[in-house]
N, C-alpha and C positions, 0 to 999 in steps of 0.2 A: 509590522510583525508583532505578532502579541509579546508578550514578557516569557522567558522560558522558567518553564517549574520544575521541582527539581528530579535531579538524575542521578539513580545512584549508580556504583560501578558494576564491570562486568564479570566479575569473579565466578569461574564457577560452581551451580550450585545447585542441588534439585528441584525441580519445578513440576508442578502437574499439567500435563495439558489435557485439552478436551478434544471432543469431537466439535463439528459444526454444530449439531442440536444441540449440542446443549450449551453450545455459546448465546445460539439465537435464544434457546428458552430463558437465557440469564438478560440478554437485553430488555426482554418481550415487558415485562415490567416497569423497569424504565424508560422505555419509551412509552406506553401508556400514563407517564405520567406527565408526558413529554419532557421527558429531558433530551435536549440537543445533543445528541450523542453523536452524530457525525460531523455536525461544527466542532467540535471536541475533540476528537478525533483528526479531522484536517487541520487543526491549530499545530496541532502537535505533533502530524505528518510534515507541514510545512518547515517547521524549526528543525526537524533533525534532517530534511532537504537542506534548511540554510544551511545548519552547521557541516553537511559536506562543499558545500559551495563556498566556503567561506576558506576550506584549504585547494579547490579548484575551481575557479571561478569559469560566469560561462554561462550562456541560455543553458535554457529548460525546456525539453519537450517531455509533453502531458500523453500519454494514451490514456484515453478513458473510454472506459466501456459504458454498459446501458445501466447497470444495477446499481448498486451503494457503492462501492468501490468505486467507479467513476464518479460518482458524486462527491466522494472523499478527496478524490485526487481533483478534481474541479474547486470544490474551495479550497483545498492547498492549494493549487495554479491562483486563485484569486490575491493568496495573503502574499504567493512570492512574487507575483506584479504587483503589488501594492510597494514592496519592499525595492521597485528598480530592477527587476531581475526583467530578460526577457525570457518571458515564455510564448512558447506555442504549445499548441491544443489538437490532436490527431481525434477525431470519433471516430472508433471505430467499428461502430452500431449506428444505425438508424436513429434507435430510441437513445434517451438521453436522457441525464437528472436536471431538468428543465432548469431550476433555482439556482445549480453549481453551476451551470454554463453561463447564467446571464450576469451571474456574479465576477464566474472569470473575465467575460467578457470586458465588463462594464471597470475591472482594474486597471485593463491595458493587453491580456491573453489577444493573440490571435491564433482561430482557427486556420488549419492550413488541412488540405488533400494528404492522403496517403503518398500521390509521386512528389509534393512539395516538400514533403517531411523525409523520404526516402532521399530523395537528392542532393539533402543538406545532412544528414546523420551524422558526417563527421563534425559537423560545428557544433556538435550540445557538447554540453559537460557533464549534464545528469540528466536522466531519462527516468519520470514518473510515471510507473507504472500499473495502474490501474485497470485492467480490461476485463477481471473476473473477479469475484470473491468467493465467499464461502456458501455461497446459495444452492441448492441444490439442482443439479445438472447428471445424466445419466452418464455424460462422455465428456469431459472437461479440455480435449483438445482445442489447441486454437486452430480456426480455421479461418479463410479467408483475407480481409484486408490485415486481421490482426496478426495472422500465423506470417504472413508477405512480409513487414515490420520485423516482426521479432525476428525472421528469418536472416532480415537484411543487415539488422545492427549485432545479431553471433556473427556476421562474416567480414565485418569490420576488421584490420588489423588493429586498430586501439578504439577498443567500446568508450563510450561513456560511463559514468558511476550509473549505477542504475539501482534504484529505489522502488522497492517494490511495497504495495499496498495490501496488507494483512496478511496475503499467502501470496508468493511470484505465479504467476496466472498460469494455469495448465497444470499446476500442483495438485492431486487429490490432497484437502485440508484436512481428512480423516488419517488415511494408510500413508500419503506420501508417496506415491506411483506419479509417474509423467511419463510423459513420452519428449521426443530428443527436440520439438518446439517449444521448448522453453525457455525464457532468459534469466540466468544465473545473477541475482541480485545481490548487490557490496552488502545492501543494508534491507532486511524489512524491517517495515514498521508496522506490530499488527496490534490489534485491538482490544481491549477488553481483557482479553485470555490469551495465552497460548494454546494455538492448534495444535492437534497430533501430528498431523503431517508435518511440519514444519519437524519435529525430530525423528519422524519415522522415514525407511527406505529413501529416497530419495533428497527427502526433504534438508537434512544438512548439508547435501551437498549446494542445493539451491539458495536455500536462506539469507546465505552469508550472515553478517550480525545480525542477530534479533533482538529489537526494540522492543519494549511493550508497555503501551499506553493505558494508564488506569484509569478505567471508565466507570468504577464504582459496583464492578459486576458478582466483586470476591461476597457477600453475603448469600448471593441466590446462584452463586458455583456451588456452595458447600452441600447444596439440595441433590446436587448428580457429583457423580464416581468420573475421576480422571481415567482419561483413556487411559492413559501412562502417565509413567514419574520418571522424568531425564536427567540427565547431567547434562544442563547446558549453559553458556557464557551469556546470558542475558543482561541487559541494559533495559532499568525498569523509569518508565517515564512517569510523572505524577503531571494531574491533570495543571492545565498550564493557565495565569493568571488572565482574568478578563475572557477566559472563554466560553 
């Protein structure tokens, strides 16, 4: 597990968030210059995983989806097998971030089915959730193996902590609209920026704490207008050592 950088508290306080574009337009740069931003990102997805694990211990189940987000959540599942944890790895896409799966893989992850992972729900402690991000999509419901999941662990009498990656999946990351296939996340941890959705309509009730990982994005934010300015209890992450 890498070194944790530091953290300051959650006080609240105003914050701007953005829309989805202009989160991506503030990455678009740095990643062209290739900066590792989603290794960076999972570093320091993975640590604030420990640190809930570390007051309830417990495997780990991963959902990952096909886009960055499951890729996020796949080397996080890598750094928390590396650390002893067991996790397992649900896909619940076809497609997959090739390089994060073979990484989790090759820690000690194993993948498991959708009825493997549904049958044991009660054994995790913390559920990584990754199935969607902030990319654009006309209908952000979950459907299929993933909406079956998140269906099965709302019906749980005692959920797991669940850890959601940058927006809780089924969230619009603009307005904050969902529909009732959502899973209600202890902690995200989102990326770069804060989303709109995350304090619009819906989105506090979803959230739960929000993290926010600094990916160096605040010079080429100041180029776009915040959706909005919140009052909200943030925990701001700085980028984390050796990542």
């Amino acid at each position: 597990m890498p070194e944790r950088g530091p953290v300051d508290g959650a006080g609240v306080r105003r914050v701007p968030a953005y829309t989805a574009d202009a989160v991506r337009a503030a990455e678009a740069p740095l990643l062209a210059q290739g900066r590792p931003l989603m290794r960076v990102a999972a570093r320091a997805l993975a640590e604030v995983a420990a640190t809930e694990l570390r007051a309830a211990p417990g495997p780990v189940l991963v959902l990952a989806g096909a886009g960055d987000n499951g890729g996020d959540a796949l080397f996080a599942a890598a750094d928390l097998a590396r650390s002893g944890t067991r996790v397992d790895v649900v896909l619940v896409r076809d497609r997959v971030h090739r390089g994060a799966l073979d990484a989790a893989v090759a820690a000690g992850a194993r993948v498991r089915s959708v009825s493997e992972a549904s049958d044991r729900l009660a054994d995790y402690a913390l559920v990584l959730e990754g199935i969607l991000g902030i990319g654009r999509l006309s209908d952000r419901r979950l459907r299929g193996s993933a909406r079956a999941l998140v269906e099965a662990v709302l019906a749980l009498d005692v959920r797991p902590r669940i850890v959601a990656v940058d927006v809780p999946s089924g969230l619009d990351p603009d307005d904050g609209t969902a529909d009732a296939g959502v899973l209600p996340a202890d902690v995200t941890v989102t990326f770069g920026a804060l989303k709109a959705g995350l304090v619009r309509g819906r989105g506090p009730e979803l959230a739960g704490r929000v993290h926010l990982v600094d990916l160096g994005l605040d010079p080429y934010l100041r180029r776009a207008h915040p959706a909005v300015v919140a009052d909200i209890a943030l925990v701001r992450v700085a980028p984390l050592a050796h990542a």
